[in-house]
C-alpha positions as CSV (number, residue, x, y, z in Angstrom):
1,X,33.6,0.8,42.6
2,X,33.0,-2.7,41.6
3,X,29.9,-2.3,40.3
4,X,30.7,0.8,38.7
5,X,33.3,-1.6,36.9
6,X,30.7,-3.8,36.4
7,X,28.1,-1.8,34.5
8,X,31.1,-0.2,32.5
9,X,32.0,-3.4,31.3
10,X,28.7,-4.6,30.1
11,X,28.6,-1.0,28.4
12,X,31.5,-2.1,26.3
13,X,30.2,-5.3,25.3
14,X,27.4,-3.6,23.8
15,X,29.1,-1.6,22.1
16,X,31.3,-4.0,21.0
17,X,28.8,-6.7,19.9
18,X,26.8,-3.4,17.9
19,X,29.2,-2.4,16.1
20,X,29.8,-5.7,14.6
21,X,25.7,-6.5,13.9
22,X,25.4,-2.8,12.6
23,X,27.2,-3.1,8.6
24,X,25.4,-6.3,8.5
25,X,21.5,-4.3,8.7
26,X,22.1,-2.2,6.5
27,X,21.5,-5.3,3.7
28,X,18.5,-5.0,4.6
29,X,17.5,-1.2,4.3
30,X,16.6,-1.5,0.5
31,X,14.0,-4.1,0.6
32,X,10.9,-3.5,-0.9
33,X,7.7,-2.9,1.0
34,X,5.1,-5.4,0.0
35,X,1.9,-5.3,1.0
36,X,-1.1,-6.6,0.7
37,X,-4.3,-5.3,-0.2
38,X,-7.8,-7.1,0.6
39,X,-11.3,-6.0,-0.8
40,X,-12.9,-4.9,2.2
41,X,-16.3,-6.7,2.7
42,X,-19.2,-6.4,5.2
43,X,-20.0,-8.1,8.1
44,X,-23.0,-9.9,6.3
45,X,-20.7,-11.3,3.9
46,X,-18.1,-12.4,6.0
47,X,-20.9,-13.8,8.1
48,X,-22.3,-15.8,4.8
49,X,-18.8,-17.0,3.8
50,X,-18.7,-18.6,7.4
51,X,-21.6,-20.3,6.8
52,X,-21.0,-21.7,3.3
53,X,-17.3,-23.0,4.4
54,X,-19.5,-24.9,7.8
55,X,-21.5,-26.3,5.8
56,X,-19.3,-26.8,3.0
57,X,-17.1,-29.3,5.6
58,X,-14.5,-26.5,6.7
59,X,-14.8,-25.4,10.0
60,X,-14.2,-21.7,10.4
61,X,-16.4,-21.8,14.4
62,X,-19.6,-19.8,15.1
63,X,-19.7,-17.5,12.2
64,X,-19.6,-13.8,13.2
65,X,-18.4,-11.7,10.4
66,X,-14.9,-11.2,11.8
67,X,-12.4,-12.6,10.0
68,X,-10.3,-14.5,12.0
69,X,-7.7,-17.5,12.8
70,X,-10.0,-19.7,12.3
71,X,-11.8,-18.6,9.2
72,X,-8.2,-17.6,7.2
73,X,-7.4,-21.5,7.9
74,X,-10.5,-22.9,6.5
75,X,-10.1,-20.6,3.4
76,X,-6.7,-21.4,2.9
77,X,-7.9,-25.4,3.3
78,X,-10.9,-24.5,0.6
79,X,-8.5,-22.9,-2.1
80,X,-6.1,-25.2,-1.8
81,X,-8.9,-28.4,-2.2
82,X,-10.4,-26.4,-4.9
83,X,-7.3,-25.8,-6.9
84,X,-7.3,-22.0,-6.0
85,X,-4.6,-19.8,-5.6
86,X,-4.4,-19.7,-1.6
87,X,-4.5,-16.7,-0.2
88,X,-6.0,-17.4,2.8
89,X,-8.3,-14.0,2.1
90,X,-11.9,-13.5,0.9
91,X,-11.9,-12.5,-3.0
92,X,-14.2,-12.4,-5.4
93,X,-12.8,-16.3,-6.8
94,X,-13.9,-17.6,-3.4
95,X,-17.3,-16.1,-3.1
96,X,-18.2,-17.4,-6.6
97,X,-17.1,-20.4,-5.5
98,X,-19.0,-21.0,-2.6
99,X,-22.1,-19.1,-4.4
100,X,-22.1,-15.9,-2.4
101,X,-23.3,-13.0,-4.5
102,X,-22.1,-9.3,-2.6
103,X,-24.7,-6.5,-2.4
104,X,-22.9,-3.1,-2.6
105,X,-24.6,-1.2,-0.1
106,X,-25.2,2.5,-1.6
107,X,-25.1,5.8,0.6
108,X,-27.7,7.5,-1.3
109,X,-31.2,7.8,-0.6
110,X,-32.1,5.4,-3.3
111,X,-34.8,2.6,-2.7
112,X,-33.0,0.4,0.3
113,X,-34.1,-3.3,1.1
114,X,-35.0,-4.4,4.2
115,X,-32.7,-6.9,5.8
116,X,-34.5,-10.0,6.7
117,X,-33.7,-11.5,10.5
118,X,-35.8,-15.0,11.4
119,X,-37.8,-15.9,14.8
120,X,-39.2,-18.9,16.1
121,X,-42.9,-20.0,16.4
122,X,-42.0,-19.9,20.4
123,X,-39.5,-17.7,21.2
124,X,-39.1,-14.0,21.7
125,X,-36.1,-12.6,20.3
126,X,-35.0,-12.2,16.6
127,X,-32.2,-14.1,14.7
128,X,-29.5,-14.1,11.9
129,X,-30.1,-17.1,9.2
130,X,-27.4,-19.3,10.2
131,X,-28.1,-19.5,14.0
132,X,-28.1,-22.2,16.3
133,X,-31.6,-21.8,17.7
134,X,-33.5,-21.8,14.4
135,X,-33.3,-25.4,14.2
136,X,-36.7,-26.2,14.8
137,X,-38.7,-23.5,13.3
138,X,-37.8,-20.3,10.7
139,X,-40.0,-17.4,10.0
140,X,-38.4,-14.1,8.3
141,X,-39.6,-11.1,9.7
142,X,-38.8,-7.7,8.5
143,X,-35.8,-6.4,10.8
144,X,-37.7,-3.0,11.7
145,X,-41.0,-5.2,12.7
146,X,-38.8,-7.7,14.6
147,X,-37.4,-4.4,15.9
148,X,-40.6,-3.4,17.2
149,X,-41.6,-6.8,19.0
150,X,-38.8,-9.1,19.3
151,X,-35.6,-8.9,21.3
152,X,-32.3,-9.2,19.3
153,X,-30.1,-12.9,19.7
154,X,-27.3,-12.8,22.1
155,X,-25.8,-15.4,19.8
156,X,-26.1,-14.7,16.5
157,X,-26.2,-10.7,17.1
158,X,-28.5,-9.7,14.0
């Protein structure tokens, strides 16, 4: 019976305490929605605007062409230093200002280019520009012939 007591009581203060956060929420019910929209860009050019912002000073880690903590900081740390509205996001005032041009990749059968990946003189797999084991040598190679004879990088992921 005690604890039936017990649990009744705690049933009461709830109630109780609800009833007095409940008139308060509804303030709140006829907020507007905002929300943002980002231009949705490729891997590759996520992957480039990694690489500009390294080399540019802001470290955003081992570019991979995900946007993450990391990269949204070192944006946010380039617009503001560069007098840009700061977002924290990839838009087309960013990429002109680190020199990235965006290739719209089309669906159609039109004439495609061939993406470009690197090797070494010595080693046996194939590599993205930016990767840490080009540092000594940098060939480009077609991505279907490095296909063919190379292995991809377990790095760089190409």
């Amino acid at each position: 019976m005690k604890k039936f007591k017990q649990v009744l009581s705690q049933i009461m203060i709830i109630i109780c305490l609800s009833s007095f956060i409940t008139p308060e929420a509804a303030e709140f019910t006829n907020l507007p929605i905002v929300v943002t929209v980002q231009a949705a860009y490729n891997k590759a050019t996520i992957y480039d605007v990694q690489e500009a912002l390294n080399n540019a000073g802001y470290d955003c880690g081992t570019p991979d062409g995900v946007v993450g903590k990391n990269t949204k900081t070192s944006i946010r740390k380039y617009q503001k230093d560069n007098d840009l509205k700061v977002t924290g996001t990839i838009n087309k005032t960013l990429l002109k200002m680190l020199g990235i041009t965006v290739t719209k990749s089309s669906s159609s059968n039109s004439t495609k280019t061939e993406a470009t990946v690197y090797i070494t003189r010595t080693g046996s797999k194939y590599h993205r520009s930016g990767c840490r084991y080009l540092r000594q040598s940098k060939i480009s190679i077609s991505l279907t012939e490095a296909k063919k004879n190379y292995d991809p990088c377990s790095v760089c992921r190409p």
